[in-house]
Structures are given as C-alpha cells and as structure tokens.
C-alpha positions in Angstrom: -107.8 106.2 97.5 -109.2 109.7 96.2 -113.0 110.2 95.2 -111.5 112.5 92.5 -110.0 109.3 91.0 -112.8 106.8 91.2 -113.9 105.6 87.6 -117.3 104.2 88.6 -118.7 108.1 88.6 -118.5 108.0 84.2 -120.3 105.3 84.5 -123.5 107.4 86.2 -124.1 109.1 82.9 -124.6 106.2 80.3 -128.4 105.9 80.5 -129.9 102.6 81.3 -127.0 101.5 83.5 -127.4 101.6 87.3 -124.5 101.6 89.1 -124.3 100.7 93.4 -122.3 101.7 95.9 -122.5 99.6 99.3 -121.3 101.0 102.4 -121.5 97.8 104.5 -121.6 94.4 104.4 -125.3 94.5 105.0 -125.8 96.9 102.0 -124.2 94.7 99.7 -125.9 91.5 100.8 -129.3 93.7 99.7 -128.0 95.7 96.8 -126.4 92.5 95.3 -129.7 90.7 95.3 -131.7 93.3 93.9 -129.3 93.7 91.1 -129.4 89.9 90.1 -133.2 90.4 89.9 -133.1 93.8 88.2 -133.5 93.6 84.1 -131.5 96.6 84.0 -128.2 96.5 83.4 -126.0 97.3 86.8 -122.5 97.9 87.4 -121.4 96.7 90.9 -117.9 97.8 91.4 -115.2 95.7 94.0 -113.5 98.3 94.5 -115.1 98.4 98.1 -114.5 94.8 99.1 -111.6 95.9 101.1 -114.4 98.3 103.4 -116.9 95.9 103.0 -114.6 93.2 104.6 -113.2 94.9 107.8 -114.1 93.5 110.9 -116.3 96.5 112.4 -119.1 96.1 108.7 -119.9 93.1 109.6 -123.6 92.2 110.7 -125.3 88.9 110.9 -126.9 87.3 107.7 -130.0 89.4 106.8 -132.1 85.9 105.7 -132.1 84.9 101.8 -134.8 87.1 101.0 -133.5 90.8 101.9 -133.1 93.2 99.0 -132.5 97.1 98.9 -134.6 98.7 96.4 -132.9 100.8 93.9 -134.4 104.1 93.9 -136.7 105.3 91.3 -135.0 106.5 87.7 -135.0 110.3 87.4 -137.4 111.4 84.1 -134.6 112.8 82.2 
C-alpha cells in the first residue's frame, strides 16, 4: 500500500540479484521473458499482479519473442 513498506527494495542491495518491477501488463510479458533467459538470479515480485490485472494495463499479446532488456549492471 505504502512504498515505505515494500520489502522488494532490501533486496536491491544483495549483489548479483536483479530484481523487476513491471508497470503494465506489457512490461511483464517482456521483463518475465528476459528473466527466464537471464543466468542471473532475478527476483520478480507479485506483489503487482493486482495493477498488472486491471482492465485499463491491458494491451494485446506482444508475439512470443518480445523481451525488455535489463539494463546494464552498475561497476560497483
């Protein structure tokens, strides 16, 4: 309910673990796939299901080969 009381942001700090956030359905349909073909470790939280779920984030099937990259890991 709170961003003050969201867990997932301890998990930023372990290094080696990439954690996602989607904002949309369409977001998680690419984010998802990329993490299933990452070797990294990533922590994809359900907390968001409810949002991702609503009526007004939904978008039409992106085709089975969409993925979002992940960004580049920072040097430190």
């Amino acid at each position: 309910m709170y961003h003050s009381q969201c867990g997932e942001v301890e998990f930023t700090h372990i290094p080696g673990l990439r954690v996602v956030m989607p904002s949309c359905a369409i977001d998680a349909c690419g984010l998802l796939r990329t993490a299933l073909r990452a070797d990294d470790p990533v922590l994809f939280p359900g907390a968001q299901a409810g949002c991702i779920a609503e009526p007004y984030n939904r978008s039409p099937h992106p085709g089975a080969d969409f993925t979002i990259p992940f960004r580049p890991r920072p040097p430190w």
